[in-house]
Every structure is written in structure tokens, then in C-alpha cells.
C-alpha positions in Angstrom: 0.0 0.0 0.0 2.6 2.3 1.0 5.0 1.7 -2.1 1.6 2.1 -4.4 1.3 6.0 -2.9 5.0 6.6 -3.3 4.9 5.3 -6.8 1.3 8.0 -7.2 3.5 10.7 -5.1 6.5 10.3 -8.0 4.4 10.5 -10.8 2.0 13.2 -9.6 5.6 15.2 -8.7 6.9 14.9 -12.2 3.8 15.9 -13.8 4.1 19.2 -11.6 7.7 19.9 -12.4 6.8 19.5 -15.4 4.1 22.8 -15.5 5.4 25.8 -17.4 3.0 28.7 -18.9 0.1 29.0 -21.0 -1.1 31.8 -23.2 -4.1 32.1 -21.4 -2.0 33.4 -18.2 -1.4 36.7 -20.1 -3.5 39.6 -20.8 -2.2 40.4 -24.7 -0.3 38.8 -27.6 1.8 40.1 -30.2 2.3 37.9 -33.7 5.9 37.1 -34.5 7.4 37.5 -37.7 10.3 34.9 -37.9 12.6 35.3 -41.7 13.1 31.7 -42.5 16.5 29.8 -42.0 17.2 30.7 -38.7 17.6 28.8 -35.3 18.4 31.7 -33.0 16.0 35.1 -33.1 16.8 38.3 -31.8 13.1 40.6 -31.1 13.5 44.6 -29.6 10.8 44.8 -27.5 8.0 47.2 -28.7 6.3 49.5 -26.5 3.4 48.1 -26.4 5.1 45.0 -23.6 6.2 48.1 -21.6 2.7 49.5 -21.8 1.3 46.1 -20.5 3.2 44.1 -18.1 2.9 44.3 -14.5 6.4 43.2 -13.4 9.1 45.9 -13.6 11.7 43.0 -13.9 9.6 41.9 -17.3 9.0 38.7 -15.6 5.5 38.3 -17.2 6.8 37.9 -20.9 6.9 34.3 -22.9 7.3 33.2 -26.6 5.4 30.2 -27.6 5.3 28.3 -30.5 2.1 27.1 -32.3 1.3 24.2 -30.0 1.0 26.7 -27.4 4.8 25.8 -25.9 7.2 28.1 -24.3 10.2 27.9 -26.0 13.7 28.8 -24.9 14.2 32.5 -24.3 16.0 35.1 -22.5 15.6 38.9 -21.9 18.9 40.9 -22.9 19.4 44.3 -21.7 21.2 47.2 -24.0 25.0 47.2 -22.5 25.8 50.6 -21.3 27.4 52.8 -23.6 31.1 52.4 -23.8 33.4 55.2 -22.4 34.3 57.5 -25.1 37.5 58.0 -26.7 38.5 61.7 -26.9 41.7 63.2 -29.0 42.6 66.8 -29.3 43.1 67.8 -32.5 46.0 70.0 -33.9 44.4 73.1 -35.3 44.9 76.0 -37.3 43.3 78.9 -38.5 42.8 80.3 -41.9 42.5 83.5 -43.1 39.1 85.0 -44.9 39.3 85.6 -48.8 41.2 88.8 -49.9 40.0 91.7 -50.9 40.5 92.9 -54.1 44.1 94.2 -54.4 45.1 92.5 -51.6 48.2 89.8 -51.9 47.2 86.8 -49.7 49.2 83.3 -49.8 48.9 80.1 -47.7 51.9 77.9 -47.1 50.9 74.5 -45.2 53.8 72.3 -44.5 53.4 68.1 -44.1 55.2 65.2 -42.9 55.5 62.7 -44.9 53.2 60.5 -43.1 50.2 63.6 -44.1 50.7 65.3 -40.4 50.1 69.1 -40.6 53.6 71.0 -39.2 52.7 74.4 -39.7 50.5 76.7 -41.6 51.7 80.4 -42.3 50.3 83.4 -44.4 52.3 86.2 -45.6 49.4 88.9 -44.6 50.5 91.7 -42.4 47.3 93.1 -41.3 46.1 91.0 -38.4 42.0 89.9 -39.0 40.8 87.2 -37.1 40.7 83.8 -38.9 37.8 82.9 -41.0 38.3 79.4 -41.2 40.6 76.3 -38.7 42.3 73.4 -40.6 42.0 70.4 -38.7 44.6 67.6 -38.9 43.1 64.3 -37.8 45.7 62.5 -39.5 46.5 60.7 -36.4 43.1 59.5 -35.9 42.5 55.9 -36.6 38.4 55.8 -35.8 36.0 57.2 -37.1 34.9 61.0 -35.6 31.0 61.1 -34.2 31.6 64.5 -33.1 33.7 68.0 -32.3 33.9 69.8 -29.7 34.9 73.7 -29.7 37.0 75.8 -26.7 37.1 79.5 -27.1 38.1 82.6 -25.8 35.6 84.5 -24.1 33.2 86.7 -25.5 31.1 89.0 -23.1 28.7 89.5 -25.4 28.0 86.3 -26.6 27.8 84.8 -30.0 25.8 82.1 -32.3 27.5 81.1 -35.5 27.0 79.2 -38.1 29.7 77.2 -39.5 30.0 74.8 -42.3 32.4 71.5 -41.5 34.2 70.1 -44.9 36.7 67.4 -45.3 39.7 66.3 -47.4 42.2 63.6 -47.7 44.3 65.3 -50.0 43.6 69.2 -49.1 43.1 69.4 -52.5 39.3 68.3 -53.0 36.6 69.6 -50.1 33.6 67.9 -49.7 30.9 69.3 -47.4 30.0 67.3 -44.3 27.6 68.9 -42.2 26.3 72.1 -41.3 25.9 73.1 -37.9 25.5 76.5 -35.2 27.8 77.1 -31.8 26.7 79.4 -29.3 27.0 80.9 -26.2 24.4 83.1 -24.5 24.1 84.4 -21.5 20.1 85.7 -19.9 20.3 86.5 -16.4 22.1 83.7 -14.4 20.9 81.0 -16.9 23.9 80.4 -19.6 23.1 78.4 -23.0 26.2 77.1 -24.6 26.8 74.7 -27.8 30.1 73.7 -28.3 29.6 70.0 -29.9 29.1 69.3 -33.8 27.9 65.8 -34.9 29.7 63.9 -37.8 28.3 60.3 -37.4 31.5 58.7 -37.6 33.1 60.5 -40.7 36.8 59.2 -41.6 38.9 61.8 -43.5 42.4 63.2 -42.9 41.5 66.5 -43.1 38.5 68.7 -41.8 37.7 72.8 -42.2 35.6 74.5 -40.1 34.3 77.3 -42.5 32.6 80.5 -40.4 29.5 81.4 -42.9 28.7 84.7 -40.9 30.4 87.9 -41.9 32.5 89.4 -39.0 33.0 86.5 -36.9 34.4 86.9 -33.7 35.1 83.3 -32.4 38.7 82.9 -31.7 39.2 78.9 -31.3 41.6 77.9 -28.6 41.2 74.0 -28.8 39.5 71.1 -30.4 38.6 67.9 -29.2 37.6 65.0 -31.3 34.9 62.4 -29.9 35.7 58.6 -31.2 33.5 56.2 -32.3 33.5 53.1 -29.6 33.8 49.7 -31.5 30.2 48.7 -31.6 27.2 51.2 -32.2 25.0 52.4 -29.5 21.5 50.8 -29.6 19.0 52.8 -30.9 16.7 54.3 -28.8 13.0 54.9 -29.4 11.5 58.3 -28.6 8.1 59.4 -27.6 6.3 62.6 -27.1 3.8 63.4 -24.3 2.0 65.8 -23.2 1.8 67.2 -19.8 -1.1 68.5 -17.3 -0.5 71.1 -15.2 -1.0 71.0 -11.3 -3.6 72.9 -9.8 -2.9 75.6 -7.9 0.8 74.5 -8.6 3.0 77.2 -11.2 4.8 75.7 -13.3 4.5 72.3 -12.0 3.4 69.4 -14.4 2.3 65.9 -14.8 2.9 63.7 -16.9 2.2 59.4 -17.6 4.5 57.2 -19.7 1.9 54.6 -20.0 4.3 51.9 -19.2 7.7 50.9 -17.9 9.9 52.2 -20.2 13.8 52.3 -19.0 14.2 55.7 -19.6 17.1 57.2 -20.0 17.0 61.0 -21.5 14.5 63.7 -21.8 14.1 66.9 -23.4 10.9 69.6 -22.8 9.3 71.0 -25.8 9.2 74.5 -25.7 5.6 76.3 -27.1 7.2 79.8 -28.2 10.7 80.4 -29.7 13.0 82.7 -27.3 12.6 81.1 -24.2 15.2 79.7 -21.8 14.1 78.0 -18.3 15.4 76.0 -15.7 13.9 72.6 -15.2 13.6 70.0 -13.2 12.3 66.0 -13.4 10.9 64.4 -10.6 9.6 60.4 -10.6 7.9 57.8 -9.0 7.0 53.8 -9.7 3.3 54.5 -8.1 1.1 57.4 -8.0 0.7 57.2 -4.1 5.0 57.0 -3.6 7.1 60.4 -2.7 8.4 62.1 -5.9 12.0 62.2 -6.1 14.2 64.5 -8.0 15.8 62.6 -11.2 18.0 65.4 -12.5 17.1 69.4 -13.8 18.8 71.3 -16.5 18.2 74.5 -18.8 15.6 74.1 -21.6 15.7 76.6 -24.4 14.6 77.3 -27.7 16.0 80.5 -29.1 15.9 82.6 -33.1 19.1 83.6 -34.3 20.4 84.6 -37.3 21.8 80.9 -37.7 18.7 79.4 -37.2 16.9 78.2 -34.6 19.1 77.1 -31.3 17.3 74.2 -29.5 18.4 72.5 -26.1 19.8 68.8 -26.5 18.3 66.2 -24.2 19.0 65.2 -20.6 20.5 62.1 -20.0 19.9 60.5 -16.6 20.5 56.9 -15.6 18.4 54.2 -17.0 15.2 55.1 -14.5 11.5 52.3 -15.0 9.4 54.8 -13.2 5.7 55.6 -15.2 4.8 58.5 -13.2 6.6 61.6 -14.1 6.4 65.3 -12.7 7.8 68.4 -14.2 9.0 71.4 -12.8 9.4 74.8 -15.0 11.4 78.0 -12.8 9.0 81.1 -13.9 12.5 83.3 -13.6 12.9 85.0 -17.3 9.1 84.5 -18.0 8.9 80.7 -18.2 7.4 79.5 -21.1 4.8 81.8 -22.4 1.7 80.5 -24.2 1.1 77.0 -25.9 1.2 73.6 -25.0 4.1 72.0 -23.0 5.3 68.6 -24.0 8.1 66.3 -23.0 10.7 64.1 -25.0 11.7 61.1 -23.5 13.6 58.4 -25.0 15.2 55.2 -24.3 16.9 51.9 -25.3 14.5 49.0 -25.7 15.4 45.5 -24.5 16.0 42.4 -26.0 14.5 38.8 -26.3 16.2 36.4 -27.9 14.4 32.8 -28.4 14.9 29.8 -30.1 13.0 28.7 -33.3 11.7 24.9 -31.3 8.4 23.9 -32.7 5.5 25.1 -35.7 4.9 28.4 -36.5 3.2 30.7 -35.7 5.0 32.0 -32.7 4.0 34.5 -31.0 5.0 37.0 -27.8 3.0 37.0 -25.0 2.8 39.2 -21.8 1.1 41.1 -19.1 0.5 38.6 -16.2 -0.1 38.9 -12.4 0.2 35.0 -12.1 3.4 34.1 -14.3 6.7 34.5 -13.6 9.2 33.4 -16.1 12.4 34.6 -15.2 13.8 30.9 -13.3 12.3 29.3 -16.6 14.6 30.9 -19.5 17.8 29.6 -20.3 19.3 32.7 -19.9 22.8 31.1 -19.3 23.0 28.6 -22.7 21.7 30.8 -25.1 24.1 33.6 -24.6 26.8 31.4 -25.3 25.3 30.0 -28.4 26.8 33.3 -30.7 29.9 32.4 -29.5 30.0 29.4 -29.9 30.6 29.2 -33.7 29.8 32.6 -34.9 30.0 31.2 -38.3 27.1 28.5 -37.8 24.8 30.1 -35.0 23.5 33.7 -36.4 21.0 35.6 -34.9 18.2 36.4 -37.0 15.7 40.0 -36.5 12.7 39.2 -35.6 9.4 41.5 -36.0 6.5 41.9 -33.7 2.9 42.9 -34.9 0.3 44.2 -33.0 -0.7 43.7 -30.0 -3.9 42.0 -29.5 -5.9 40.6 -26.4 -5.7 37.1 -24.9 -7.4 37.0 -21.5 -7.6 40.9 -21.1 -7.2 42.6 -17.6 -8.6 39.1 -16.2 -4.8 38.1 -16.4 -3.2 41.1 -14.3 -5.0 40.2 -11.1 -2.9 38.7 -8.5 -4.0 35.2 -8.0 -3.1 31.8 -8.6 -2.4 30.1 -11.5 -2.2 26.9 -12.7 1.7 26.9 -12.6 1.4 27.7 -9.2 -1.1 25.6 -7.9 1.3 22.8 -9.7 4.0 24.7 -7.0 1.8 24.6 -4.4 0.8 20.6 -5.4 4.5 19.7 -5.6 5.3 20.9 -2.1 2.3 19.3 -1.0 3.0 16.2 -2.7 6.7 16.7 -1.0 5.6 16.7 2.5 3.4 13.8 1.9 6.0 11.8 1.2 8.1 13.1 3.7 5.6 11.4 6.2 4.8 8.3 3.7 8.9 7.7 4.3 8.6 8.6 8.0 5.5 5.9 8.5 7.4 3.4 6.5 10.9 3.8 9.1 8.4 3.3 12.0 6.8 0.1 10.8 9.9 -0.7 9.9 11.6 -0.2 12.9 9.0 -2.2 14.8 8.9 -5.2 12.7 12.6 -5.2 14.0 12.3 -4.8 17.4 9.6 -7.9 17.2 12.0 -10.2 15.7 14.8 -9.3 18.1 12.2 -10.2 20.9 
């Protein structure tokens, strides 16, 4: 009798251990579009999981197959951008075209490795330059972006400049357009010193001033590297805001979802406004707000163009609910509807192709939690394996559509973990089925000592 229940406990166990998810645990669904030929898929997770999961960890997320299996997954996270390189770069100004009448000539002397030794002019009258050569002979990687030290100028400036580059100094192509400033309104200072190349490669660059009369006088250049692999791309969203009541220039606004956000930018109404802001955050509406980080916002005319803050970058933060705070020093931000920026770098899943199509994503759960059930540990070896062999493939996600609806995000238990709950139940039972079976046994001893 007793080795008939131990032989029901062990079977009823495995079929326990055996439990893993089921679509109908989860609220939504998203289609999966799998290229064919692959064994190993790489997805970016859409907003839309953000939106509608429940755990911050993303521990309510699985891919099935179409026999309604899980199939081996794991969640990858972005790895934090790499330290950049930085390189100063030898510079050297130019003069503007001469006038008519006026001699002008340009000696530039090289190494014969290309390296810039010396640039001279024969012009007597001193004007300030009108161009700077830059050598970036020396530089190996490509150049994402320049940044500009000058001397000061107490009445500010904003430029335009034009960047070009050569390998021969000889033959100028253009590269990019762009404006540096630096304003100053009350105690609030605006500043931009940085051009963007995205990673240009040539041995020479010119920084051409397009305004008449410039007045910057350059005093150093540094270059910004490229880091060996690109920086994930991040996805951006616009929001608006509602305003506090009874509250200046305080705001709220709701991400919708836990997005791991990582840099923000307001939206300024009216052009010509400059204002110091701050973020605040927190998971739940009824938690403290706590200060994230605060900056200047502007967005200012000139006769460059229009000047436009760059965004705040803060550590990777999952908070949903968001309040902004705008100072009302210089006039705040006029009339017009406030919005936010915020961006930041989705995550990754990255399956195995085990069963029939179609496969699908599934997630939004208060009952499932996957994260001791992926194989986190095997399939990020896999790649390395034999890179040749094992590619990863991009996978696409459709939209999202419902399963079991809100039903799924309630707290309660679910048929894995009832199996749980069974399995430890079915554990201590046997526990006293082996405890009952040493007693008789023991007895049965001490009767045929006696």
C-alpha cells in the first residue's frame, strides 16, 4: 500500500515539475514574424510590452510556438554605452578671402606620413581667422563629433559654421552644417560647443565661419571617437503634460508603461525662451516624488537658425509617473502647450525557433513569472560558440492583441502555481509516507529481536 502512494506521489511530482505557462495566463499577444532559415531570433521589444506588463523586472513575458509551448528564451538588456575616446586635435586657423588688391598666400607644410607642421600666411594686417584646418591624421576611428574651446566673449555669439573634409587638401567635400553658441540671460547660460559627424573618416576637416565678421577665436578642439560597436538605438516618444492645480509651473505627466528611460528633453511652445527645469519620478502614484535630475531648456531665433536645447540624459530610470517642474524666472514658457521628449533603449529577447509556427510573444501577467524558466545562461553562449554557424536572426512583432484581457493582471493563482503549491504538497506527503514506512519498519525489527 505504501510503495503504491510513493509510486502516485512520484508521478504526480513529475507531472508538476513538469508545468510551465500557457497563453491564457497573459493579458495580450503580439504575432511574431520569424525570416526563414534561422535557429536563433533576436526581437526589440515594442512598446506596447512596456505598456502592459505588471512586473518591472519583465518577468511576465513568454514566446510560444504554435502548440501553445514556451520555447527557450531570454531577456537581454542594451549594454551601457562604452566610455568614449576623446583626441585633441591640432588646429589651425585660416584667413578670410582677400579683398581685391590684396596679396594673400597660404603655405601649409606636411610630414610625410600627411601630419600638418605648420600653416603660415604672408598677410601683415592681423584679421581674425575665417576658417581652422584640422589635422586628424592621427586619428584611426571614425569622428562622431567635435567639440569647440574659445576665448571668451562677453557679449555672446551664435554662429554658423560649415564643416568640410579632405584627404588630400586638395578636393573639399561638405559634411555637415551646424551652429555654436554661447548666450548668457540673467544667471541662466546656453552654450553649444559640440558638432555631430556620425563617424566621418577623413584626414582632413575645415571649419568654414558662414557669418560675416565673426568673432570666435578657437583655442582648442577635441575630437569624440567612435567606440567599437554602435550604440543601440533608442526609441523616442512625445507626451504631453497637465499642469497641477494651484501649482506654477508644476506638471504631470504618464509614460503609459515601464519604459527604461534614459534621457528627456521639454518641448518648448514659443521660440526665445530659456528656463530651468527639473524631473521628478515615481513607480506608483501614491510613492514620494523624487528629483531625477534638472537642467536648462531653451529654444532660441538667431540669425543661424533656430538654437534648440539637447536632451537630458539621466541613468536608465522604469518609473511611469513623471512630474515636471518649469522655474518662472525670465518668464517661463509663455503661451502654448508644453510637451516632454523622453527616449530610451529597448530590451531584447532572444528565443529559439523549437516547434511550428506561428510563434508569438505573450505578456502582461499577475500569475506568471518566467524569469527561473529561460535559459538565460545557454543561449548567450550559443553566438559564441561558432559565430560562423549560430546567427541571430531579427525578428518583427505585430500588434498587440488581447488574450485573456485585464482578467490576467490580477494577482491570483495560477495553474503553474497551484502545480507549485501541489509539488510541495505532494513533497511533504511523502516526507511522512517515508517517516511511516521507518516506524513500521523499525517495529517489525524490534519484534523479531524479541
Amino acid at each position: 500500500m505504501i510503495r503504491a502512494a510513493l509510486l502516485l506521489l512520484i508521478l504526480c511530482a513529475n507531472q508538476a515539475m513538469a508545468a510551465t505557462p500557457l497563453p491564457k495566463d497573459f493579458a495580450w499577444k503580439s504575432s511574431l514574424n520569424l525570416p526563414p532559415g534561422g535557429t536563433l531570433y533576436e526581437l526589440t521589444l515594442p512598446a506596447a510590452v512596456y505598456r502592459g506588463t505588471v512586473s518591472p523586472d519583465l518577468a511576465d513575458i513568454c514566446v510560444f510556438n504554435g502548440r501553445d509551448e514556451m520555447v527557450p528564451f531570454t531577456l537581454t538588456t542594451p549594454p551601457l554605452q562604452a566610455v568614449k575616446k576623446l583626441a585633441p586635435l591640432p588646429h589651425f586657423p585660416l584667413p578670410e578671402t582677400p579683398l581685391p588688391g590684396e596679396k594673400l598666400s597660404i603655405r601649409i607644410e606636411r610630414r610625410t606620413t600627411g601630419e600638418i607642421v605648420t600653416v603660415s600666411q604672408n598677410r601683415t594686417t592681423a584679421k581674425p581667422p575665417a576658417a581652422y584646418l584640422l589635422d586628424t591624421t592621427s586619428i584611426k576611428e571614425p569622428i562622431e563629433s567635435l567639440e569647440f574651446e574659445w576665448s571668451d566673449i562677453p557679449a555672446g555669439f551664435v554662429e554658423r559654421v560649415s564643416v568640410e573634409g579632405s584627404d588630400d587638401l586638395e578636393h573639399w567635400r561638405h559634411v555637415t552644417t551646424a551652429t555654436l553658441a554661447a548666450l548668457q540671460r540673467g544667471d541662466n547660460r546656453v552654450e553649444q560647443r559640440q558638432i555631430q559627424l556620425s563617424g566621418i573618416k577623413m584626414r582632413y576637416l575645415r571649419i568654414v565661419q558662414l557669418d560675416p565678421g565673426s568673432i570666435i577665436n578657437v583655442t582648442r578642439v577635441t575630437a569624440t571617437l567612435a567606440a567599437g560597436s554602435a550604440e543601440p538605438a533608442h526609441e523616442r516618444l512625445a507626451i504631453d503634460v497637465t499642469a497641477i492645480p494651484g501649482q506654477t509651473g508644476e506638471f504631470t505627466f504618464d509614460l503609459g508603461g515601464q519604459m527604461p528611460l534614459d534621457r528627456i528633453r521639454l518641448l518648448l511652445p514659443e521660440r526665445n525662451s530659456l528656463v530651468k527645469v527639473a524631473y521628478f519620478s515615481r513607480p506608483r502614484e501614491s510613492d514620494p516624488w523624487i528629483q531625477r535630475i534638472e537642467g536648462v531648456s531653451y529654444r532660441l531665433d538667431s540669425q543661424a537658425g533656430e538654437l534648440s536645447s539637447p536632451e537630458l540624459t539621466l541613468p536608465a530610470n522604469r518609473d511611469r509617473y513623471w512630474k515636471l517642474k518649469i522655474s518662472e524666472a525670465g518668464g517661463g514658457t509663455g503661451t502654448g502647450k508644453v510637451k516632454v521628449a523622453v527616449a530610451w533603449r529597448p530590451q531584447k529577447i532572444l528565443f529559439l525557433h523549437r516547434g511550428d509556427a506561428p510563434f508569438t510573444l505573450a505578456f502582461g501577467s499577475g500569475r506568471v513569472d518566467t524569469r527561473t524558466l529561460r535559459g538565460a545562461d545557454l543561449l548567450s553562449t550559443l553566438p559564441a560558440t561558432d559565430p560562423a554557424k549560430v546567427k541571430i536572426v531579427r525578428a518583427e512583432a505585430g500588434e498587440a492583441i488581447t488574450l485573456s484581457g485585464e482578467a490576467a493582471l490580477k494577482k491570483e493563482l495560477s495553474a503553474v502555481t497551484k502545480k507549485k503549491l501541489l509539488l510541495w504538497g505532494l513533497l511533504l506527503l511523502g516526507v511522512g509516507l517515508l517517516a511511516l514506512m521507518a516506524l513500521r519498519l523499525g517495529k517489525q525489527m524490534q519484534s523479531n529481536g524479541g
